[in-house]
N, C-alpha and C positions, 0 to 999 in steps of 0.2 A: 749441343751445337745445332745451329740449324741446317736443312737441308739446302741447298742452291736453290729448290723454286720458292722457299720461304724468304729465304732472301731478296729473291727479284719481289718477293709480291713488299718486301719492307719496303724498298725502292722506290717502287709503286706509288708506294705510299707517300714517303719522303718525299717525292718529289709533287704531287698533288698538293700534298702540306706547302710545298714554295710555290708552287701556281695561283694556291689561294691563296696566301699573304701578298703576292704579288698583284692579284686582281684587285682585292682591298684596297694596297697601299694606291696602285694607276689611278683605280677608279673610282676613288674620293676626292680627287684634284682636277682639274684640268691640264691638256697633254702640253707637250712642248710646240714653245712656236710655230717650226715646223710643220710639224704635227698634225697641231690645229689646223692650220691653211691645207694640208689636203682634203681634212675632213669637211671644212667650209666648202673649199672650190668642190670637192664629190657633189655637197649637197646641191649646190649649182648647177653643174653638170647634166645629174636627174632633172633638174627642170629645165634642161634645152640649153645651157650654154653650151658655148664651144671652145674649147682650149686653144689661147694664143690667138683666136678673135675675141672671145669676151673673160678669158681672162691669162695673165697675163704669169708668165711662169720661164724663168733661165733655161731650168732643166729639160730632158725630153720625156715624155710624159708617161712612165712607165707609174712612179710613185701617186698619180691618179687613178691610174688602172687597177693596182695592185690593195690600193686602199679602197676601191670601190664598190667590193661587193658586201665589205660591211656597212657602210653609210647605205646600201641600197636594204639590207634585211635591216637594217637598224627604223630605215621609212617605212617600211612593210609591219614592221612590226610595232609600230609609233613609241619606238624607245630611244634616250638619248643616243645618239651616234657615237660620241667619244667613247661611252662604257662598252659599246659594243663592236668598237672598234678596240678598247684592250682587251677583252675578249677574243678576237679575233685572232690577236697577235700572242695571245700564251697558248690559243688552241695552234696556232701554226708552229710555235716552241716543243709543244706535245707531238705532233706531228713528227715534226723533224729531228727528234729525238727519239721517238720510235721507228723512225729508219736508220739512224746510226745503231738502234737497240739489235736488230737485226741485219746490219753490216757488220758486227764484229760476233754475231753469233758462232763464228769456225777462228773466232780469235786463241791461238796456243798460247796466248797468256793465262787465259784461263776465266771463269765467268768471276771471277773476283776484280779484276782488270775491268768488265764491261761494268758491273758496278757503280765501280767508285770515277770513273770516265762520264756517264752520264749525271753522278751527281753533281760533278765538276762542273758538264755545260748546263746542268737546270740552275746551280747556282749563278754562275758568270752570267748566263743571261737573261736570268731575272732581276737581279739586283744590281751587280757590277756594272752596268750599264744602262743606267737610268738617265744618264745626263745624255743618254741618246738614242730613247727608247723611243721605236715606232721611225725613227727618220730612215733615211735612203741606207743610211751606212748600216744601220743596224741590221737592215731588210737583206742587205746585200752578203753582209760577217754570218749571219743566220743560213742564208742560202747556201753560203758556200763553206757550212761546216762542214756537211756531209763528205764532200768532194776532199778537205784538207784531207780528214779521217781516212778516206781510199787511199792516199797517198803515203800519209803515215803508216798504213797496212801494207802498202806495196815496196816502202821501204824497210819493212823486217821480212821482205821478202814471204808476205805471204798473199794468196791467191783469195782475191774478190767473190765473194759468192755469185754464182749466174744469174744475168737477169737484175742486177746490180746499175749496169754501166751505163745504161742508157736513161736512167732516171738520175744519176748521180751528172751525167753533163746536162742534161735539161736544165735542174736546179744551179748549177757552176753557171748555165748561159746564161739561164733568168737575171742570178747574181750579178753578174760583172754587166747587165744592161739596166742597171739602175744609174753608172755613174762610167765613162768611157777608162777612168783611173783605175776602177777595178779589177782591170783585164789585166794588172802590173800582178796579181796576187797567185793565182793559178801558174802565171807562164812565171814566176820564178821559184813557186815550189816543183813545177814540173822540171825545169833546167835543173835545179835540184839535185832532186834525184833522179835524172840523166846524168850528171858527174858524180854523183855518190854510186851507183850503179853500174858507171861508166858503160850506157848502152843508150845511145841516145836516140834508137827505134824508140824507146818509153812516150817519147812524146807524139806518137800516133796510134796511142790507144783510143778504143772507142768514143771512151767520156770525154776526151780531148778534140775529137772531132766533132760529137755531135754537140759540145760546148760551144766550138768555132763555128757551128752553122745558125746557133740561136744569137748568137753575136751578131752576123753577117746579116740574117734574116730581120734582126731588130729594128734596124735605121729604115730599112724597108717598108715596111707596115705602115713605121711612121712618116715616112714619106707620103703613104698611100690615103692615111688619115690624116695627116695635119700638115700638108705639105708650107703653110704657114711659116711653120717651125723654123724652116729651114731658109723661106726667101725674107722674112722680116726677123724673128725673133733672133736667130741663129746668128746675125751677123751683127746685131746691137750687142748683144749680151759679148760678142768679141769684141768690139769698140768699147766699152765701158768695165770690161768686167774688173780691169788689171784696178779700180780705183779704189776696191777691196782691200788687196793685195800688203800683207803685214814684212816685216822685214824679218829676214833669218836667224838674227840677234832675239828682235820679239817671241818667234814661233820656241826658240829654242831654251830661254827664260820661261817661257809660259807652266804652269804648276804641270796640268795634264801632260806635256813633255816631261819633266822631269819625273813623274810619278811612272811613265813609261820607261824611262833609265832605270831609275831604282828598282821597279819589278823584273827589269834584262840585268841588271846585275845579279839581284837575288837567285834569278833563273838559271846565269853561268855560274855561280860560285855552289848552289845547289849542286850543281851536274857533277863536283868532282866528292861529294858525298854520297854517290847514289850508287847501290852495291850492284843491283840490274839494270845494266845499260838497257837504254832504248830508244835504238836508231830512229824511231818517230819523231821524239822530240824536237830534232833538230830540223823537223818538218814543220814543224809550230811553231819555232822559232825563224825559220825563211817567211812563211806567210806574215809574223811578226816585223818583221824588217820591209817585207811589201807593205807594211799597213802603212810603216815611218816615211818611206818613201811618197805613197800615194798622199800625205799626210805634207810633206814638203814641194812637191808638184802643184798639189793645190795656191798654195804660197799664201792662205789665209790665216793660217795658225786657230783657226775657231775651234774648240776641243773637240767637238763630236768627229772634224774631218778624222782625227787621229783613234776612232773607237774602232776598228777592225784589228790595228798594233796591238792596242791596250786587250782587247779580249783573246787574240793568242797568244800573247805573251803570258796573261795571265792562266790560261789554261796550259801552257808549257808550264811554268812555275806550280802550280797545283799540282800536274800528273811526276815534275820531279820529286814534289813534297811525299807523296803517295808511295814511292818508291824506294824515299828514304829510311834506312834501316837504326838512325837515331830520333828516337821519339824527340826528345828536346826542342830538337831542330825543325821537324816536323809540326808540333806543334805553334813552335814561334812564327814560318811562313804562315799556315793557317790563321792565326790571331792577327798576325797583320794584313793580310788580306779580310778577316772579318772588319777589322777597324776602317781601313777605306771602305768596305761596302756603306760601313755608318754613317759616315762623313759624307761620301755620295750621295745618299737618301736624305739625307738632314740639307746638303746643300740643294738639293731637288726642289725640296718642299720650299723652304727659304727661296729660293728662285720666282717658285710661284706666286708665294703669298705677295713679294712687291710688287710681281708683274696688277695684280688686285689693290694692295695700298695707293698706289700710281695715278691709277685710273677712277678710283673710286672715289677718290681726295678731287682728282679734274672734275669728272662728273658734276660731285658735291650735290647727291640728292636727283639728277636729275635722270629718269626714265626713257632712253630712248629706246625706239624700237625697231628702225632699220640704221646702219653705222655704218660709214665710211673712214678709209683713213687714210690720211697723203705723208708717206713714213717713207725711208730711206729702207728700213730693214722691217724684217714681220714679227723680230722679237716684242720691239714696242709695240706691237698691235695686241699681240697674240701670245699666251692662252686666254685673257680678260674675255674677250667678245663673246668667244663660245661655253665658256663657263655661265657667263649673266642672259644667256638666249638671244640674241640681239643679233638679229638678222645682218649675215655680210652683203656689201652692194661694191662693185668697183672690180677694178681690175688688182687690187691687193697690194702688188710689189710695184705700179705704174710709177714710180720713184725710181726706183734703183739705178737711174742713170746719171740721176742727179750728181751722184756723188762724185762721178767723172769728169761733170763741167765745175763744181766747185774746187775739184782739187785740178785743173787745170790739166787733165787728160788729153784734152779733143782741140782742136782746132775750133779758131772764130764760127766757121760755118758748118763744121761736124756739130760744134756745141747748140748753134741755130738751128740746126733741122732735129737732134735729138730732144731739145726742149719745147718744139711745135710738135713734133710726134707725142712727146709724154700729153701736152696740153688740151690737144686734140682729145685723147684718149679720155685725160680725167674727164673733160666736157661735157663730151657721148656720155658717160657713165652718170654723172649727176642731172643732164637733160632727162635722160632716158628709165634710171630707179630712183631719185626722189629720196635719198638720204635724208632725214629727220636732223639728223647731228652730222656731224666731221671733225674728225681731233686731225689736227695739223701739229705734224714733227715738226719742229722749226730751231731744231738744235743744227748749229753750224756742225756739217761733216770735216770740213778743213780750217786749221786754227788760220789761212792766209785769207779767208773770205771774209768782207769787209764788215763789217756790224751794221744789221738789217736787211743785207743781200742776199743771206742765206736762204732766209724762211723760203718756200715752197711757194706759197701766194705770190710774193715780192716780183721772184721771176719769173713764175707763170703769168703774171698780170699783161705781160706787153703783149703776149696773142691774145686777139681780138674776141674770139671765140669763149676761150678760158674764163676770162674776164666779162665775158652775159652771163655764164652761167652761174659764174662765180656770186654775181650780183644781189643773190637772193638769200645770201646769208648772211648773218649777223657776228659776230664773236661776242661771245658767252662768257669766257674762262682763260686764262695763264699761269699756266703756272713755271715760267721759265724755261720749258722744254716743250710742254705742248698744248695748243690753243683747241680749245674747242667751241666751235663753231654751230649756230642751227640755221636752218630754213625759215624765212619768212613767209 
C-alpha cells in the first residue's frame, strides 16, 4: 500500500497528465468566439485603444483585464497569444486547485476525500467544459470554486483553517464581477446553509463581507476608468439587449438543459445509494440550481450561460459516485460522464473546423491582412481571424443592435438614432484603420424583415457618412450568408 504522501505525489501526477492533454488539446485549435475577441480587443488595447471609445463591448470590462496579462507576456515574449493565453488559464486551474489542496488539509474526511475531490475538479475543468473554456462564465465557476468548497466545509460543520477567509472572498468577489447574475450563486448557497444550520448570523462571515465589498468596489473603478460604460454603452445594450432573448419553451428543449436534468437526476437518485452521507453535497447541488437560474435570468438559452449549473452539478454527481459503496453503480456514473466529456471535445473541435470551412470557402484563396467584419454575433467572426493572423480593425460587435431594429424592438426614432450611432461608428473605424477586406453578415436576424433590407450595407447606406466611406469597396464574394468585400 502506499503511504498518503505517495499518494498526493500520484495526484500530482494525475493531474499534470490532464493539464497536458488539456494544453495539447486548447492549443492546437483556435479559442471560442468569445474568447478570441478578448484576446484580439487585449491585443488592441496594448496599442492604445480604449474600451467602449474604440471598441465596442455589452459587458463591463473585467473579462479584458482579467485576460490581459497574458496577451501582454504573450507580446513580450513574441509568442502567439491564444497558446498563451490557454496557458494561462490551466496555470490558474493549478492554482486554484492548490488552494482548495490546502483548504481541506484539516478535512476529517480524511486525505483520501482530498484526493479524489481534486481529481474531480481537474477533471470537470479541463474537459467537461470546453464548450466554454476561457469565457466569463467559466472565469467566474473557477473563481468561485474555492469559496463553494468553504461552504461545503462549513456545512459538516467543520472549521476553516485561519487565514483562509479573506482570500477565499476576494476570489468569490472577483467571481461574481465578471457578470452581475453571478451574485445569485454565493447568496443562495449562503441562505443555504443559514436554514440548514438554522443560524442565520452565517451570513456575516468574513468571506461574505469582504466578497460584498469587492462587488460594491467593482462598478466603482469602472466608473473611475471607463465612465463611458455607463453614459453611452450601458444604456444601448438596455434598449437592445432583449432582441437576443430566446423563449422558455427553446431554453428548456435545448440539449445542454436537458443534459443538466439528466446529470440532477442522476445526482438525487445517486444520494439514496450512498452509505456516507454528506451534508456538502447538497451544497453543490444549491450553487447547481444558482447556475439554472442565473442560466434562465439571462433569458438567452446560449449553452455556455448554463456552464456554472452544469459543472456543480457534475461535481456533486462525481463526489456521490465516489461515495458509493456499489461498484457497478459507481462505475456506470463514471462511464457516462467519461462519454459526455467525449462528445464535448469532438463537438469542440467540429465547432471549430466550420467556423474554418466557412470562411475559407468565402475567402477562396484570397490573403488578407487587416479584416474587418459587420456581424450580428462574434461567433461568425471568430475563432477564423485569429487562428489565420489577420490583424482585427473595428469596433467588433458595432452590429449588435441591429438585431433590435430588425425584429422591431425600438421605436421609429429609437431605431433612427441607434442605426446613426452604429453607422457613425462603423465609418470612424474604416476612415480611420483601412481594412484591406470586410465580410458583411447579411443573414436576415428576423424571418419578418423584408428580402434585401436586412443586409447591414442596405440600412446603413441612408447615413450620409456610412455611405463615403462605404464607397471604396468593392464586393468580392457570396456566398448566401456572407459578402466579402475589398478596398479599392
Amino acid at each position: 500500500m502506499l503511504s498518503t504522501k505517495n499518494k498526493n505525489l500520484v495526484v500530482a501526477i494525475v493531474c499534470g497528465i490532464f493539464f497536458c492533454f488539456a494544453l495539447v488539446f486548447y492549443g492546437s485549435q483556435p479559442l471560442l468566439s468569445d474568447v478570441s475577441y478578448f484576446v484580439a480587443a487585449d491585443q488592441r488595447i496594448l496599442q492604445g485603444a480604449v474600451p467602449y471609445v474604440d471598441i465596442f463591448e455589452n459587458n463591463p470590462p473585467l473579462a479584458f483585464w482579467f485576460t490581459l496579462p497574458a496577451v501582454w507576456l504573450a507580446r513580450l515574449l513574441n509568442q502567439n497569444a491564444e497558446t498563451v493565453f490557454v496557458v494561462f488559464v490551466l496555470l490558474l486551474n493549478a492554482a486554484i486547485l492548490s488552494f482548495i489542496w490546502k483548504l481541506h488539509r484539516q478535512d476529517s474526511r480524511g486525505s483520501h476525500y482530498r484526493q479524489y475531490l481534486i481529481l474531480i475538479l481537474t477533471v470537470v475543468f479541463s474537459f467537461c467544459l470546453a464548450f466554454g473554456f476561457g469565457q466569463r462564465e467559466y472565469f467566474a465557476t473557477l473563481l468561485l470554486l474555492p469559496y463553494i468548497c468553504s461552504v461545503a466545509l462549513r456545512s459538516n460543520r467543520q472549521v476553516l483553517p485561519q487565514g483562509f477567509k479573506i482570500p477565499l472572498g476576494l476570489l468569490a468577489g472577483i467571481g461574481v464581477c465578471f457578470k452581475p447574475y453571478f451574485i445569485l450563486i454565493p447568496a443562495l448557497v449562503e441562505i443555504f446553509l443559514a436554514v440548514q444550520c438554522k443560524n442565520w448570523r452565517l451570513l456575516f462571515q468574513t468571506e461574505v463581507l469582504v466578497a460584498v465589498g469587492v462587488v460594491v468596489l467593482y462598478p466603482v473603478i469602472v466608473w473611475w476608468f471607463y465612465p463611458t460604460y455607463f453614459t453611452e454603452i450601458l444604456p444601448l445594450t438596455l434598449l437592445t439587449y432583449s432582441a437576443y432573448q430566446a423563449s422558455y419553451a427553446a431554453i428548456i428543449m435545448s440539449s445542454t438543459f436537458l443534459i443538466f436534468v439528466g446529470a440532477a437526476i442522476l445526482t438525487l437518485t445517486a444520494s439514496f445509494w450512498t452509505a456516507a452521507r454528506d451534508r456538502g453535497i447538497l451544497v453543490w447541488m444549491a450553487a447547481a440550481l444558482a447556475g439554472v437560474v442565473i442560466h434562465f435570468v439571462q433569458h438567452m438559452g446560449w449553452p455556455y450561460h448554463l456552464l456554472p449549473g452544469l459543472a456543480f452539478i457534475t461535481i456533486a454527481l462525481l463526489l456521490y459516485a465516489m461515495q458509493m459503496q456499489i461498484p457497478v453503480l459507481k462505475m456506470g456514473i463514471c462511464f457516462i460522464v467519461l462519454l459526455c466529456i467525449g462528445a464535448g471535445l469532438t463537438n469542440y473541435r467540429q465547432t471549430q473546423d466550420k467556423s474554418f470551412t466557412r470562411f475559407d470557402t468565402l475567402l477562396n484563396g484570397v490573403q488578407p491582412r487587416r479584416m474587418m467584419m459587420l456581424t450580428y454575433e462574434l461567433g461568425a467572426a471568430f475563432p477564423f481571424m485569429p487562428a489565420h493572423n489577420i490583424e482585427w480593425v473595428g469596433h467588433y460587435q458595432s452590429l449588435w443592435p441591429m438585431a433590435a431594429i430588425e425584429k422591431h424592438k425600438l421605436s421609429d426614432s429609437e431605431g433612427q438614432t441607434v442605426l446613426k450611432k452604429m453607422a457613425l461608428t462603423i465609418a470612424l473605424d474604416i476612415l480611420e484603420q483601412k481594412p484591406d477586406f470586410v465580410i458583411v453578415d447579411h443573414r436576415p436576424f428576423s424571418d419578418r424583415s423584408e428580402k434585401g433590407d436586412h443586409s447591414p450595407i442596405v440600412q446603413l447606406s441612408s447615413i450620409v457618412e456610412f455611405k463615403s466611406a462605404w464607397s471604396y469597396y468593392r464586393q468580392l464574394n457570396d456566398d448566401g450568408a456572407f459578402q466579402l468585400w475589398q478596398r479599392q
